[in-house]
C-alpha positions in Angstrom: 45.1 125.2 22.5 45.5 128.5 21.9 47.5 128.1 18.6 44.2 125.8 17.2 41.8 128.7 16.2 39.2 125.8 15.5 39.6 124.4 18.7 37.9 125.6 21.8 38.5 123.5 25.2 34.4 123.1 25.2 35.1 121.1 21.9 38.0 119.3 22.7 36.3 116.2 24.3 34.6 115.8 20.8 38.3 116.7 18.9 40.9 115.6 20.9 41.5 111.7 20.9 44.1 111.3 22.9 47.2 113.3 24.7 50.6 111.3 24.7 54.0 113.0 25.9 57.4 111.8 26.1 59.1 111.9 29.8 62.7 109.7 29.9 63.0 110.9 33.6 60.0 110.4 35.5 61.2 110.4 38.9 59.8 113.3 40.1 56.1 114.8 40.1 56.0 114.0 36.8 56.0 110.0 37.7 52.4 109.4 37.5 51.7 109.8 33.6 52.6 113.6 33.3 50.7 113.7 30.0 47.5 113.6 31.8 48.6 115.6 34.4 49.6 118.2 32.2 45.4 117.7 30.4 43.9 118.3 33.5 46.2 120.9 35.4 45.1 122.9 31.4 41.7 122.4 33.2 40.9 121.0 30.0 38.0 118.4 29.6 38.7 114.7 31.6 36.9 112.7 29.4 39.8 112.8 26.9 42.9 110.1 27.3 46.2 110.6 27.7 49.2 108.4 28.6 53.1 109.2 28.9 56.2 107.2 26.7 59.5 106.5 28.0 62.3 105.1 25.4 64.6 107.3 26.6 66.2 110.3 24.8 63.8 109.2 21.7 60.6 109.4 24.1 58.9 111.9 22.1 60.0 110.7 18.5 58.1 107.5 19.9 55.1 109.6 20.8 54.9 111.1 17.1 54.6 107.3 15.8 52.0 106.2 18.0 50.3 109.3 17.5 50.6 108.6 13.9 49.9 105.1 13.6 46.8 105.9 15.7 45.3 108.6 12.9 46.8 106.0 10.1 44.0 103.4 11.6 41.1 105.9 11.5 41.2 105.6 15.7 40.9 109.5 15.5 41.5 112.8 14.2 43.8 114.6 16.1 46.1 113.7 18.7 48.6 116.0 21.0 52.1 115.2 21.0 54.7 115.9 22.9 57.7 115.7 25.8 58.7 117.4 29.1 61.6 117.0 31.0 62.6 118.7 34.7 66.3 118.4 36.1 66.0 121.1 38.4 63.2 119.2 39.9 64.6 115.7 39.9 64.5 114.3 43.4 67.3 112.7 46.0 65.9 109.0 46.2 66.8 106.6 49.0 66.1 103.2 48.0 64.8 100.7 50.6 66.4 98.2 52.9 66.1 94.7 52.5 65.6 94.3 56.2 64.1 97.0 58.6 66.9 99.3 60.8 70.1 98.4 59.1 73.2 99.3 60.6 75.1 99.8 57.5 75.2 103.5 56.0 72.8 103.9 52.8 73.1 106.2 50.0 71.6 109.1 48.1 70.6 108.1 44.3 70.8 111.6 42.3 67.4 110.4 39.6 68.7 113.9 37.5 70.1 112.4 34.5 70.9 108.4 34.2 71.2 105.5 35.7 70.2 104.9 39.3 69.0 102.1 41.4 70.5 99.6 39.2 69.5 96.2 39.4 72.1 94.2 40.4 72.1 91.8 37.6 72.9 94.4 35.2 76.2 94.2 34.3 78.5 97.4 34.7 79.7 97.9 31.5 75.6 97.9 30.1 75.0 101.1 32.5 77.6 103.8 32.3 76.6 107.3 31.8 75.6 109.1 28.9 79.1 110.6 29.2 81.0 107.7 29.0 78.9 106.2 26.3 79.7 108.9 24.3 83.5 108.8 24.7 82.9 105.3 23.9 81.3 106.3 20.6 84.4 108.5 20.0 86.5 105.7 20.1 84.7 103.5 17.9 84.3 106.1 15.2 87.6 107.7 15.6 85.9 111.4 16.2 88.3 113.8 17.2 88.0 116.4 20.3 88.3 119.6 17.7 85.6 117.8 15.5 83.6 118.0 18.8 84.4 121.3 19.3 83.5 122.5 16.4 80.3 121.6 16.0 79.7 122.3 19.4 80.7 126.4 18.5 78.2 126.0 15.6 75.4 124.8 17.1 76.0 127.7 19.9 76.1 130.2 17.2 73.3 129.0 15.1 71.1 128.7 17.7 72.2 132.3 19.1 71.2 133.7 15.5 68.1 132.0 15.4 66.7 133.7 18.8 67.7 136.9 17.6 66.4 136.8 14.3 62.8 135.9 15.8 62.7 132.7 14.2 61.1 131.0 17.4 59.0 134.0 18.4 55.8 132.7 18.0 56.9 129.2 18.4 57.5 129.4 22.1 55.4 130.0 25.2 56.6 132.2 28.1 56.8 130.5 31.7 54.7 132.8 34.0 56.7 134.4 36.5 60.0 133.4 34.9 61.9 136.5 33.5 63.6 134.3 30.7 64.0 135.5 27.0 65.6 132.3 25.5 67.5 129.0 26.0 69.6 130.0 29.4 72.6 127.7 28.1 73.3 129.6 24.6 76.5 131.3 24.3 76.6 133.6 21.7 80.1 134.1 20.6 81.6 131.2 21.7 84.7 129.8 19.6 86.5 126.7 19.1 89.3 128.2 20.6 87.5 128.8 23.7 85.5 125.6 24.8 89.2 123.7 23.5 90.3 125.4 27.1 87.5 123.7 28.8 88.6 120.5 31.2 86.9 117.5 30.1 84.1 116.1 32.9 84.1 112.2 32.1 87.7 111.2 31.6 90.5 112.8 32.7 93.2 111.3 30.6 92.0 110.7 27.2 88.6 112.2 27.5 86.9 114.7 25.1 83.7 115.8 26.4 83.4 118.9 27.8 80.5 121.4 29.5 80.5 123.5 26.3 80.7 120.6 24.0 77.6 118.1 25.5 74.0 118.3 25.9 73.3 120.5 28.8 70.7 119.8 31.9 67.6 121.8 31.2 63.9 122.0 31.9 61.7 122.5 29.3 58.6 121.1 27.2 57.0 120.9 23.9 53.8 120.1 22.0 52.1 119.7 18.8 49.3 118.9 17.1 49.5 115.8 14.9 46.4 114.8 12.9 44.5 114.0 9.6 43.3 116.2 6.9 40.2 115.8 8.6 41.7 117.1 11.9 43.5 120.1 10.3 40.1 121.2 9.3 38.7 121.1 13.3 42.2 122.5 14.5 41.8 125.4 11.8 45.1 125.1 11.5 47.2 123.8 7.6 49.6 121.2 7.7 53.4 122.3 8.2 54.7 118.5 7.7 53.9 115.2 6.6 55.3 112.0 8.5 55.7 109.7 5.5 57.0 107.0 7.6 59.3 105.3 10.5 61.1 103.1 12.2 62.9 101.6 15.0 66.4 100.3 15.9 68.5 99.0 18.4 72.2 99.3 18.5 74.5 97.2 20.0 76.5 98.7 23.4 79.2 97.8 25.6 79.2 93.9 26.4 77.0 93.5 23.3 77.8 92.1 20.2 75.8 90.3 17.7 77.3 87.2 16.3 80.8 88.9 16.8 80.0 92.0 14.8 78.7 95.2 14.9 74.9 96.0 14.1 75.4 99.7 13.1 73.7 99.3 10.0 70.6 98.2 11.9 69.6 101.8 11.8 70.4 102.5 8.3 68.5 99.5 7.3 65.5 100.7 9.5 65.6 104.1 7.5 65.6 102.7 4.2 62.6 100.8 5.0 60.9 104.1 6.4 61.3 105.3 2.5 60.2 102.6 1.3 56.1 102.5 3.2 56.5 106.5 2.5 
């Protein structure tokens, strides 16, 4: 709100037509729709509507499309986008019994990253981690450990660069009470040579990922305003991007194959159709 100099909470009930976030997680505090949560904690006005996504690791690139498609049918102006994730805050679930007092043991699901209280019919091989999924990729596109490496070491050191050249200065918000300048899981220096040492986490014999080569478990969120030329004017804010167009596709996974083939095109095919309504 504070980055819209045209927008004042009084006038956002009139403004704002509708808040949608992205959460993949959702088993915390966050469960019950975390985009209105989010509204209202903002003490911002509760007439307006707001409803959370979940597709997973493209949650918010979803949100951005509905948003879009919403402004694209003249259903509003402006609409605020976005996704927030907690690990830290992910809770230890224990699923019920199917009968009361059972005297069997029962286990701790972890709901921080991945799958967990898996239905039963699911089979295995459609609900391995996001670790093993990616070794699987690997294998099917014949990507080396250094090539992982590597641009693992360059995304640390452009990243690192970026922070200390102020590029997201006034891009990024401060958490009150939090004494924390940047992204915590930066490393500024790192080499090639260095995260090669690392042990990999998700196979031990011919595995390649590493801590310093995936995605690490953070906590963080993101916003912004999405919105006609008509909305720019209310935000007082000038258009930084255009979304010319979209799409969505569905790859096959482990235990699915499509007529005996692979359907990597699919998202190829999706993208050239994206240029094509641009």
């Amino acid at each position: 709100m504070e980055r819209a100099p045209g927008l004042s909470p009084e006038a956002a009930e009139e403004t704002v037509g509708e808040v949608i976030f992205g959460n993949a997680n959702g088993a915390g505090e966050e469960n019950r729709n975390v985009a209105r949560m989010a509204w209202l904690l903002a003490g911002l006005p509760v007439s307006v509507p707001a409803t959370t996504v979940n597709r997973l690791c493209g949650s918010s690139l979803d949100v951005a499309i509905g948003a879009s498609r919403q402004i694209a049918l003249g259903e509003t102006d402006v609409v605020l986008a976005g996704g927030v994730e907690s690990m830290s805050r992910a809770p230890w679930v224990l699923p019920k019994t199917e009968r009361p007092f059972p005297m069997q043991n029962l286990e701790l699901a972890n709901s921080t990253l991945g799958w967990r209280l898996i239905n039963e019919r699911m089979p295995a091989e459609w609900t391995v981690s996001l670790g093993e999924a990616t070794a699987q990729l690997r294998e099917r596109y014949g990507i080396t450990r250094e090539r992982q490496d590597e641009f693992a070491a360059a995304s640390h050191e452009k990243a690192a660069a970026a922070w200390e050249q102020g590029f997201y200065d006034d891009l990024t918000v401060p958490v009150p009470e939090v004494d924390l300048g940047w992204d915590e899981t930066i490393r500024a220096g790192v080499t090639t040579e260095k995260l090669s040492g690392l042990k990999t986490v998700f196979r031990a014999q011919d595995g390649t990922v590493t801590a310093g080569n995936a995605s690490p478990m953070n906590d963080g969120a993101s916003a912004v305003w999405l919105g006609s030329e008509a909305g720019g004017q209310k935000l007082g804010l000038a258009p930084q991007a255009r979304i010319a167009g979209w799409g969505a596709a569905a790859n096959d996974g482990p235990g699915h194959r499509r007529q005996g083939r692979l359907c990597d095109d699919e998202p190829l095919r999706q993208g050239r159709q994206a240029q094509d309504r641009a």
